[in-house]
C-alpha positions as CSV (number, residue, x, y, z in Angstrom):
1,X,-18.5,40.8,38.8
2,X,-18.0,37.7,37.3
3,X,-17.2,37.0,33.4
4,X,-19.7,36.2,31.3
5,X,-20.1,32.8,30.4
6,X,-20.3,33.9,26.5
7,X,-17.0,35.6,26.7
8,X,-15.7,32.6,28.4
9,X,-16.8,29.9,25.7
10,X,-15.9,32.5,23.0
11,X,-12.5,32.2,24.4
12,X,-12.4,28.3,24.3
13,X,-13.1,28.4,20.8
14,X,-11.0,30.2,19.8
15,X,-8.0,28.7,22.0
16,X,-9.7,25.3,20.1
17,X,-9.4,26.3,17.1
18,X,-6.2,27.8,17.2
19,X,-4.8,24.5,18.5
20,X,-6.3,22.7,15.5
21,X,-5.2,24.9,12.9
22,X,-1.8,24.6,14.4
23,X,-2.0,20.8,14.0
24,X,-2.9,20.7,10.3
25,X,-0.1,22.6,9.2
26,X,2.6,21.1,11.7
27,X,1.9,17.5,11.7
28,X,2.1,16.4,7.8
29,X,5.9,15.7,8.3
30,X,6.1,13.4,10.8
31,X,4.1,10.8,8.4
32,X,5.9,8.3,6.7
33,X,6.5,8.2,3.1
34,X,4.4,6.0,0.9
35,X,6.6,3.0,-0.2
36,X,4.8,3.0,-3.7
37,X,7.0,5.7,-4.8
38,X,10.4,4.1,-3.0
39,X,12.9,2.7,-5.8
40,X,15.5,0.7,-3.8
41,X,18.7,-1.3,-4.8
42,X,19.3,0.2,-8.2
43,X,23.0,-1.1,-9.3
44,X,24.9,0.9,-11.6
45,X,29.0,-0.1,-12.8
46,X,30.4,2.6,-15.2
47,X,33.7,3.2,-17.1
48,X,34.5,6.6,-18.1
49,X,37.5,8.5,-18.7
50,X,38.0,9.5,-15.0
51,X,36.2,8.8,-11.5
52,X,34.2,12.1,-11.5
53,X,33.1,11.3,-15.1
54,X,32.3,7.6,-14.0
55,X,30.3,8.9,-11.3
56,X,28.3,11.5,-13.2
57,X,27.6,9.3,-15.6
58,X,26.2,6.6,-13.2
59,X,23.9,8.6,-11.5
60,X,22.3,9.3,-14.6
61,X,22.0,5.8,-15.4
62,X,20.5,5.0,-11.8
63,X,17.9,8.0,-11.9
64,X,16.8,6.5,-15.3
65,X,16.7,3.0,-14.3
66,X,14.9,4.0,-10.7
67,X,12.0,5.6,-13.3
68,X,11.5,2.6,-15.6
69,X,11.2,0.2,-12.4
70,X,8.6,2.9,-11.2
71,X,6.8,3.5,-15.0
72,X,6.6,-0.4,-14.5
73,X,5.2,-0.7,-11.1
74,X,2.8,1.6,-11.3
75,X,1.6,1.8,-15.1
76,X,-0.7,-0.9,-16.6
77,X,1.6,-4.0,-18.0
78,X,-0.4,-2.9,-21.9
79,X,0.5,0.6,-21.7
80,X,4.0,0.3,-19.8
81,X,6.1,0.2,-22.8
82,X,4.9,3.3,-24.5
83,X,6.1,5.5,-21.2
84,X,9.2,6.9,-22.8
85,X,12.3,8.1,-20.1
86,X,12.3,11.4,-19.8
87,X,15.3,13.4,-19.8
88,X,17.2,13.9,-16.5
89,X,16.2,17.4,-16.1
90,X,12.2,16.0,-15.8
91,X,13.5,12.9,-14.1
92,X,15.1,15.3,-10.8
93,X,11.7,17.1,-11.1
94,X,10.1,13.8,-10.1
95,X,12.6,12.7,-7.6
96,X,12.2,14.2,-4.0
97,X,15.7,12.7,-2.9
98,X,18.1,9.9,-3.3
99,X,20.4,8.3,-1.4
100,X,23.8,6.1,-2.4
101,X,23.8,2.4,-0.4
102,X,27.2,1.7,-1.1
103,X,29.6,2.5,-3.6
104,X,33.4,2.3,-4.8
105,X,35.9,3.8,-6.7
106,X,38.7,3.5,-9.4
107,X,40.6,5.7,-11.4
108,X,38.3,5.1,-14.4
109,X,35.4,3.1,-12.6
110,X,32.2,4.1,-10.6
111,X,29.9,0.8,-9.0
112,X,27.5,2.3,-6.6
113,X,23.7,1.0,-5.3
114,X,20.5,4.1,-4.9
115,X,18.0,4.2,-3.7
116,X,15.3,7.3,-5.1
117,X,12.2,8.7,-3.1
118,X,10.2,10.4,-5.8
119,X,7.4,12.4,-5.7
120,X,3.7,11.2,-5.3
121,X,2.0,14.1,-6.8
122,X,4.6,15.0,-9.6
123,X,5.2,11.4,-10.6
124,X,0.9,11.0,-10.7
125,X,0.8,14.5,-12.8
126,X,3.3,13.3,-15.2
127,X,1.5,9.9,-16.3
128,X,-1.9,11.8,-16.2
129,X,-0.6,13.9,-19.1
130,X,0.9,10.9,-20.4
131,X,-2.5,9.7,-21.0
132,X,-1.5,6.1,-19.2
133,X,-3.5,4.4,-17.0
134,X,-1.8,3.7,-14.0
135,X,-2.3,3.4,-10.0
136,X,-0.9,5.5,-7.5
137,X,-2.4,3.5,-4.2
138,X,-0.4,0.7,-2.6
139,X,-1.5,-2.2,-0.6
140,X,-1.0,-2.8,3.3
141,X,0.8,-5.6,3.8
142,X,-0.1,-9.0,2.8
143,X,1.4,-12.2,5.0
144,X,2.5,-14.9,2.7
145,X,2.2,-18.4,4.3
146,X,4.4,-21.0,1.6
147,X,3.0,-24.2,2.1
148,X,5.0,-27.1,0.4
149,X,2.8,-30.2,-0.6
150,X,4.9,-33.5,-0.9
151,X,3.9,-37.0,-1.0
152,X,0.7,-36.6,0.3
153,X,2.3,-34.5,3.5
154,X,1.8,-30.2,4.0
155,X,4.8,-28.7,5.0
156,X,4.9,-25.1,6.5
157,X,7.5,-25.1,9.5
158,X,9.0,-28.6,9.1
159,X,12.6,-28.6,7.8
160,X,13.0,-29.5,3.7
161,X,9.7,-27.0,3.0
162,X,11.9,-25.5,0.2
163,X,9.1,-23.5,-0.8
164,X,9.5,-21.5,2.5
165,X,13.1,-20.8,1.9
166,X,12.7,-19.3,-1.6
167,X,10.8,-17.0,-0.1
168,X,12.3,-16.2,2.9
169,X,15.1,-15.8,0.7
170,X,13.6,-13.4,-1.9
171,X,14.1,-9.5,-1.7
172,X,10.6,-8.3,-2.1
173,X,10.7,-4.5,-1.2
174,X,8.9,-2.0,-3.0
175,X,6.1,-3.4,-4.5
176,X,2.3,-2.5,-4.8
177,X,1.7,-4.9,-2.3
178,X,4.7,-5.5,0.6
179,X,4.8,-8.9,1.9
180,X,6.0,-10.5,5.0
181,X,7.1,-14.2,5.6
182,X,6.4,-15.7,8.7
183,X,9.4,-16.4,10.9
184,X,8.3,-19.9,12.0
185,X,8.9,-19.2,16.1
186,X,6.9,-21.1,18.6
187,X,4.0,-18.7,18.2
188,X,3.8,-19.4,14.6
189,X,3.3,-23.1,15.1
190,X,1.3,-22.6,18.1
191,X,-1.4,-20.3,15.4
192,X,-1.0,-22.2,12.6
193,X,-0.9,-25.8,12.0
194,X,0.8,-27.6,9.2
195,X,-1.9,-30.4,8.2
196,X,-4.9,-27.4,8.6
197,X,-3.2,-25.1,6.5
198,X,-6.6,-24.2,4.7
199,X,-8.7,-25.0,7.7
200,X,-7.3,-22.5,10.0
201,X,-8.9,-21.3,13.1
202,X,-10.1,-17.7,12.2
203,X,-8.9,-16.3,15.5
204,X,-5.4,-17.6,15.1
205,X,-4.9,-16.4,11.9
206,X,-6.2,-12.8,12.9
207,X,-3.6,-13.3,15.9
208,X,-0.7,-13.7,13.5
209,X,-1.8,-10.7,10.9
210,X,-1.5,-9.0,14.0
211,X,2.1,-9.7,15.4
212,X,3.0,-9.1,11.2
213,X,1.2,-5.9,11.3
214,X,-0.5,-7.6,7.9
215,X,-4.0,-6.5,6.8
216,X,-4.6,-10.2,5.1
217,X,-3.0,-13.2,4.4
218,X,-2.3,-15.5,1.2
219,X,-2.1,-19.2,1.3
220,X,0.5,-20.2,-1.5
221,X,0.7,-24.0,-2.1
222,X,3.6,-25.1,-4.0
223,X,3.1,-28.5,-5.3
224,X,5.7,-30.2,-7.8
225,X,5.5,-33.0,-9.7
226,X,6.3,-36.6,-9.1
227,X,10.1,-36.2,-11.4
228,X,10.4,-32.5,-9.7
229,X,9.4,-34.0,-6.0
230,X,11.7,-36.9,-6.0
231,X,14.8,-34.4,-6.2
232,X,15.6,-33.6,-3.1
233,X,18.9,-31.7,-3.4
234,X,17.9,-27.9,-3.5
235,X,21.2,-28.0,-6.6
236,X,20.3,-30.8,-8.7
237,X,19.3,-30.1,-12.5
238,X,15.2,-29.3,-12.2
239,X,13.0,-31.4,-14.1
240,X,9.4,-31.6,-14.3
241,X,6.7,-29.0,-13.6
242,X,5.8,-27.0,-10.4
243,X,2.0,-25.6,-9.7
244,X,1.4,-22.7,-7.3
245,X,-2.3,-22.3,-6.1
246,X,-3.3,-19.2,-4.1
247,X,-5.9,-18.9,-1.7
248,X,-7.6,-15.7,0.1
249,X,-8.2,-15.5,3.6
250,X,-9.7,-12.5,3.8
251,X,-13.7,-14.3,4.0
252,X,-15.4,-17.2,6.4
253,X,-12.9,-20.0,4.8
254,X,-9.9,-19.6,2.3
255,X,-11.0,-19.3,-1.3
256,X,-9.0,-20.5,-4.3
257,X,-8.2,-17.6,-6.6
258,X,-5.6,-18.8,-9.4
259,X,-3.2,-21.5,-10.0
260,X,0.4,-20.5,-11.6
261,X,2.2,-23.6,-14.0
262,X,6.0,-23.6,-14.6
263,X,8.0,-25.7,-16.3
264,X,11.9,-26.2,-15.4
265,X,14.5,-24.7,-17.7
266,X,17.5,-26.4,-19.1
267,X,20.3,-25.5,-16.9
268,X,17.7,-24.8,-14.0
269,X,18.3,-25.8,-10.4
270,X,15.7,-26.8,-8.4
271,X,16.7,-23.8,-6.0
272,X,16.4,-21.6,-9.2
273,X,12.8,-22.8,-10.3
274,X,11.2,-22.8,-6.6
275,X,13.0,-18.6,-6.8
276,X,11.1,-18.7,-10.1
277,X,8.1,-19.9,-8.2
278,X,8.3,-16.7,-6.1
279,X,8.9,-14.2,-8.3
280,X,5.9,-15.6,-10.6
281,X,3.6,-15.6,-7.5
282,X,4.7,-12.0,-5.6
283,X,4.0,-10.8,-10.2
284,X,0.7,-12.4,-9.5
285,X,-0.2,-10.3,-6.8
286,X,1.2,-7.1,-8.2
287,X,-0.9,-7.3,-11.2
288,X,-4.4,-8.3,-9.4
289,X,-4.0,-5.0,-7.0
290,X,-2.6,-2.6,-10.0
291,X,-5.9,-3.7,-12.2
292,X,-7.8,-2.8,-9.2
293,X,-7.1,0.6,-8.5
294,X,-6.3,1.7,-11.9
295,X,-6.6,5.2,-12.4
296,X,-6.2,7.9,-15.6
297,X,-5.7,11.5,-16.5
298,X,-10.1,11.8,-16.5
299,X,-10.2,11.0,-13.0
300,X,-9.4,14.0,-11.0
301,X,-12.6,14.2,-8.9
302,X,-13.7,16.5,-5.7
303,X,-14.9,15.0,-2.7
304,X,-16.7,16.5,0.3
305,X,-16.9,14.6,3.9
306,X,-18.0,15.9,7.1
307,X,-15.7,14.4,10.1
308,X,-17.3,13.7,13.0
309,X,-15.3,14.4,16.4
310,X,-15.5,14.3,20.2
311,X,-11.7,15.8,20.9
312,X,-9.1,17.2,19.0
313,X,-6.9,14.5,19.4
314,X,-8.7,12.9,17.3
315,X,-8.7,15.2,14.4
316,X,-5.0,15.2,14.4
317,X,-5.5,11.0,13.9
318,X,-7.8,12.1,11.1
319,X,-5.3,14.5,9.7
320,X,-2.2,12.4,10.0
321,X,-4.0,9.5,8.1
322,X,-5.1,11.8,5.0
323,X,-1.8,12.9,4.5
324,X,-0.9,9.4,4.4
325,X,-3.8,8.3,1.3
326,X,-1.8,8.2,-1.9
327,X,-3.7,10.4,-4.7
328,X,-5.3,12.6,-2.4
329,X,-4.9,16.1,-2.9
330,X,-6.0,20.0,-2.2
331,X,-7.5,19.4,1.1
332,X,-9.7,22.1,2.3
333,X,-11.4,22.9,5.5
334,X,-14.5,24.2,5.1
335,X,-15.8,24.5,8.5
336,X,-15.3,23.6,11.9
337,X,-17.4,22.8,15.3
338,X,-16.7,21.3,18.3
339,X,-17.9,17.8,16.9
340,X,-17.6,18.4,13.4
341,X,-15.0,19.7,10.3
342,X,-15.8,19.9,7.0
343,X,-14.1,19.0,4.3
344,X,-13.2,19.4,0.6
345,X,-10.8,17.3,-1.4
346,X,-9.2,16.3,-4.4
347,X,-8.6,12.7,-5.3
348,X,-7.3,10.9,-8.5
349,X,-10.0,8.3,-8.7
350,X,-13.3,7.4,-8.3
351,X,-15.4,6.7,-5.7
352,X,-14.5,3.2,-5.5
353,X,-10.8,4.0,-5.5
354,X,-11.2,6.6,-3.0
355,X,-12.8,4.1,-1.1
356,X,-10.0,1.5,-1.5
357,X,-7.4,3.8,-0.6
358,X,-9.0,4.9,2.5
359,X,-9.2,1.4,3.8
360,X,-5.5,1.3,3.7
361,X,-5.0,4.0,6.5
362,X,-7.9,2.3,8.6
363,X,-10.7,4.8,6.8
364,X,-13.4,4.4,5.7
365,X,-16.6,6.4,3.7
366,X,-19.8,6.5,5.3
367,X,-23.4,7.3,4.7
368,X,-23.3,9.5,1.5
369,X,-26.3,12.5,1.8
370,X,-27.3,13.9,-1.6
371,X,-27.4,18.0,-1.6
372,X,-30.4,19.2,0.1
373,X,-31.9,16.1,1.9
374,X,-31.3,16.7,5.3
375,X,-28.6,19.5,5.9
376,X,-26.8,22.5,4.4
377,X,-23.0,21.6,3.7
378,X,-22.0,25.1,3.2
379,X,-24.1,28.6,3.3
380,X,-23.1,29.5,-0.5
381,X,-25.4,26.7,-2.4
382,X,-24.1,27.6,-5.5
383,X,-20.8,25.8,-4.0
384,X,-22.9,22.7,-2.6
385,X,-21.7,19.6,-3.5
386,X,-23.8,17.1,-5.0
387,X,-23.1,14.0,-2.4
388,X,-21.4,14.8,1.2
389,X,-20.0,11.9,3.2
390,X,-19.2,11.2,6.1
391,X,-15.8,9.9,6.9
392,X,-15.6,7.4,9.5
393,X,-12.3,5.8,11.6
394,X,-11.2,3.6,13.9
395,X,-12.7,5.4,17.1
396,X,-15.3,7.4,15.6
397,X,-17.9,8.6,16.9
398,X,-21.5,7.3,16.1
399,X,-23.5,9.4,13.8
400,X,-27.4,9.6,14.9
401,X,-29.8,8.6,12.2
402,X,-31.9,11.0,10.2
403,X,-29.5,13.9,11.3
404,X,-26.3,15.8,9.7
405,X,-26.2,17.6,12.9
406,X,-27.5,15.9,15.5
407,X,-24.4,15.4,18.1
408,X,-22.5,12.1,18.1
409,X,-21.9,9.3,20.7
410,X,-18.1,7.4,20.9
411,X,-18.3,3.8,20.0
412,X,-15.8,1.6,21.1
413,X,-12.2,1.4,19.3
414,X,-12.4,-2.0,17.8
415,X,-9.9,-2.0,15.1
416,X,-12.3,-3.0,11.9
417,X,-12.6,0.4,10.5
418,X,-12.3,-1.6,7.7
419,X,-10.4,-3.9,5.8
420,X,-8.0,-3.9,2.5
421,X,-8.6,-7.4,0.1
422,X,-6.0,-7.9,-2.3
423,X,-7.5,-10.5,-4.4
């Protein structure tokens, strides 16, 4: 007598299941950690009385310093200065580990370089009850293409583009929004021409985000002055004025967003003003993606999504990317089918910022349902959300119209789950 084909199915279920329980709970480590909350190459030189007191003393220095450079990354520039250092027993509440670069020793003298991995969801709590307003999302990375305007001529890959240099130069590292230089190899060139540097060929630009693992890129024009463009030693005295205009790429045709004015400074190289350039421009950017995705103690809001599935594998990809979607918190599964799990959530932020933040691990919020139009999200209504979405990625499957649970049909993996702008 054969088995029943109940008993059978009831058996894959559970095996299912089983499998995808074992998943959530065993996967969440292998992501990596959000850069946001990385503070790297903080330098700290102390005298004490002996080495151990040197070094004790240091340390507490670096974890203080490694806090105000994150108070001032992630808090807005108004409300920055009122974030008071806590003491160090709150600051090694925050920090999730450190690590020491390099260092070296005297009898009486410590000199060592950290670097601190602090923790997303204590770090978040501790400025919500600050009352500050600050962002806890980062950007993907944005590709920075210098071009260097000079009697008449664009420069980009040609030798004297002193723009490039400066920032190829530049340690950029943990910022809202990493950037990456271009090299300048033969496939550079090949994409990107120097006299069509804002009438690019779409494909070829998408070709190079691609090799730079970049979500967008930004055109920055460095254009100096007749006095500042007729020096042409990198360590003569600057004099005259540079301008800096930035472009998006991220529509049909790049965009002009902002222009950026310095003036040289006495005793100011022309190396030191084009750095100056850099650091002005890479501020720039910092400060357009932090007033963006702003959020405050108030916005601690629940979210419900239904996933939709046609294998497990991809509800691991699904898993693995939450855990990687900074302010997201107190995920819950509510239910689970063979094409389907529901979910519950926490997120600091609202619906925009949730949406903003999902773009950044190639997610994105669907159709939004309000409670009782055309399904049941759970059996206890007293529970039922107000809105349910669902939440789509790259490889999802299509959602049939006019149905919560009508089955689903793959679409093709075509890598424009969406799209992060930075501008």
């Amino acid at each position: 007598m054969g088995i029943p084909y109940q008993a059978i199915y009831c058996k894959f279920i559970i095996l299912t299941v089983g499998f995808i329980f074992l998943c959530w709970f065993n996967m969440g480590s292998a992501n990596a950690y959000d850069s946001l909350f990385v503070v790297e190459n903080v330098k700290v030189d102390v005298t004490a009385g002996n080495s151990v007191a040197a070094q004790n003393q240091a340390f507490d220095e670096a974890q203080n310093e490694a806090f105000r450079i994150l108070a001032q990354r992630m808090v807005v520039e108004a409300q920055a200065a009122s974030v008071s250092t806590p003491n160090a027993l709150t600051i090694s509440s925050l920090v999730k580990d450190y690590e020491v670069t390099d260092e070296q020793f005297s009898a009486t003298r410590y000199v060592g370089t950290y670097t601190f991995r602090f923790r997303e969801a204590a770090v978040s709590k501790f400025f919500s009850v600050s009352g500050v307003s600050f962002t806890n999302v980062g950007s993907k990375t944005l590709l920075i293409l210098p071009v260097f305007q000079r009697d008449g001529r664009n420069m980009i890959w040609s030798e004297g583009n002193l723009w490039m240099q400066s920032w190829s130069n530049a340690r950029l590292s943990g910022g809202l929004v990493p950037v990456e230089v271009p090299i300048g190899d033969l496939m550079d060139i090949a994409d990107i021409d120097e006299d069509q540097a804002l009438s690019y060929e779409r494909r070829n630009l998408d070709r190079m985000l691609a090799r730079y693992n970049a979500a967008e890129a930004a055109i920055m024009i460095a254009v100096p002055d007749k006095n500042l463009a007729g020096l042409r030693n990198e360590g003569d005295l600057a004099v005259g004025r540079l301008r800096i205009s930035i472009y998006r790429t991220d529509r049909a045709n790049a965009e002009h967003v902002q222009d950026i004015f310095l003036k040289s400074n006495a005793q100011e190289t022309v190396r030191n003003l084009y750095d100056r350039g850099v650091s002005s421009a890479y501020d720039a950017l910092q400060r357009d993606w932090k007033r963006k995705t702003l959020s405050s103690a108030a916005q601690n809001n629940e979210f419900h999504v239904r996933v939709p599935l046609v294998n497990i594998r991809q509800w691991v990809q699904v898993k693995n990317s939450l855990n990687n979607v900074s302010g997201l918190s107190d995920v819950s599964v509510l239910s689970m089918k063979k094409t389907e799990v529901r979910l519950s959530f926490q997120f600091r932020g609202d619906l925009k910022h949730l949406h903003d933040a999902l773009l950044r691990v190639n997610m994105s919020l669907g159709q939004g349902y309000p409670n009782g139009s055309v399904h049941k999200f759970t059996d206890n209504q007293r529970s039922a959300p107000e809105m349910i979405y669902d939440l789509m990625y790259r490889g999802a499957p299509r959602i049939k119209s006019k149905s919560f649970y009508n089955g689903a049909e793959s679409v093709p993996n075509n890598g424009n789950a969406g799209t992060v702008h930075t501008f």
